[in-house]
C-alpha positions in Angstrom: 52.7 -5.3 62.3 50.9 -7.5 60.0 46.7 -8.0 59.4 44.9 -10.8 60.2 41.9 -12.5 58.8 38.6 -12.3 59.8 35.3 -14.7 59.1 31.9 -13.4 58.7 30.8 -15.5 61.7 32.9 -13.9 64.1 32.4 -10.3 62.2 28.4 -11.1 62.8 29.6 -12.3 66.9 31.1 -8.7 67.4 28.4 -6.6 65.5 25.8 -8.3 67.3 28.1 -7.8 70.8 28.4 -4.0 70.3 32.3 -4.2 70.5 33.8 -1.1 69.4 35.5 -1.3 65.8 36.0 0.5 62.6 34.4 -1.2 59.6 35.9 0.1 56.3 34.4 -1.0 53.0 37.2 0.1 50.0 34.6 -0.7 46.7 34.1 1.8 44.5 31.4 4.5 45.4 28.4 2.9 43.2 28.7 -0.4 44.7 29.1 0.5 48.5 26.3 3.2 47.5 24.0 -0.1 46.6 24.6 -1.5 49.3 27.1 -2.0 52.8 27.5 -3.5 56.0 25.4 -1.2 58.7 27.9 0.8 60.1 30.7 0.6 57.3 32.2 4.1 56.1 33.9 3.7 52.7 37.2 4.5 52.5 40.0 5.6 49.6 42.6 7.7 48.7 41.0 10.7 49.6 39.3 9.7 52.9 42.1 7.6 54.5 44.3 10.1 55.8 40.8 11.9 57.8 40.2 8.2 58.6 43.9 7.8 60.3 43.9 10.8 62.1 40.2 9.7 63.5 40.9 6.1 64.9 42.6 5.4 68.1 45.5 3.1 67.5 44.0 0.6 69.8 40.7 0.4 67.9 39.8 -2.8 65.7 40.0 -2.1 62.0 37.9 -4.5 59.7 38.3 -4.0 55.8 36.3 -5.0 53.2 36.2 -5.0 49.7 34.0 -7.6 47.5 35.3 -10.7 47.9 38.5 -10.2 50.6 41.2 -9.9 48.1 42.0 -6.3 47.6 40.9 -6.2 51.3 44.2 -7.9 52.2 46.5 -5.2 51.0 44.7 -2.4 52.3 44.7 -4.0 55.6 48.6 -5.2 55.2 49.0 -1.1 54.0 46.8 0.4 57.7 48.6 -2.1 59.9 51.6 -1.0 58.2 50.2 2.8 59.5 50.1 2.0 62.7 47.0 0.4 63.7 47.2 -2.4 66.1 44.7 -4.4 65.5 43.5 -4.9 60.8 41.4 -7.4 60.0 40.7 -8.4 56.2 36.7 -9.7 56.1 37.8 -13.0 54.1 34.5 -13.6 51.5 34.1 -9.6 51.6 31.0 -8.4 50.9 29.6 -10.7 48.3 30.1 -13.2 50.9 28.1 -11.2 53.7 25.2 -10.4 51.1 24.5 -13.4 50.6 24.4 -14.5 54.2 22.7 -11.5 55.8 20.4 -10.4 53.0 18.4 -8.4 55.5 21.5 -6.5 56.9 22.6 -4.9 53.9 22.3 -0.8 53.9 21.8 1.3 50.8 
């Protein structure tokens, strides 16, 4: 099983649609503590194994990190957990910032 990537545009589409998905944001605490997606739970070392345990299989997974590099692994490493459906946010969240400056929560 294998990630795929995922633009902002169609990230925006699904928030905006109320589809049910897990948005993970894997920056450091200071940065996602300045600022995230609405609706994004940070995750790490410590929190992923909580984070496994809570998500249905079936449930859309989208990562992000700051600019969708680091994002790719993470998401190769949760599809690899068994999670159907990993998305990597490609442009992360630098990306979304600077579309959506008004749907950024500190």
């Amino acid at each position: 099983m294998s990630f795929q990537h995922l633009d902002i545009a169609t990230l925006t589409a699904w928030l905006d649609a109320g589809r049910p998905l897990a948005l993970v944001d894997i920056r450091d605490p200071m940065s996602f503590a300045q600022g995230a997606i609405p609706g994004s739970r940070r995750l790490d070392n410590d929190s992923v194994g909580a984070f496994l345990d809570e998500t249905p299989a079936e449930r859309p997974v989208v990562v992000v990190c700051y600019h969708g590099h680091s994002s790719q692994q993470a998401a190769a490493w949760l599809a690899g957990q068994g999670l159907g459906e990993v998305y990597s946010l490609d442009g992360g969240f630098t990306e979304w910032q600077l579309r959506y400056p008004d749907r950024v929560e500190a």
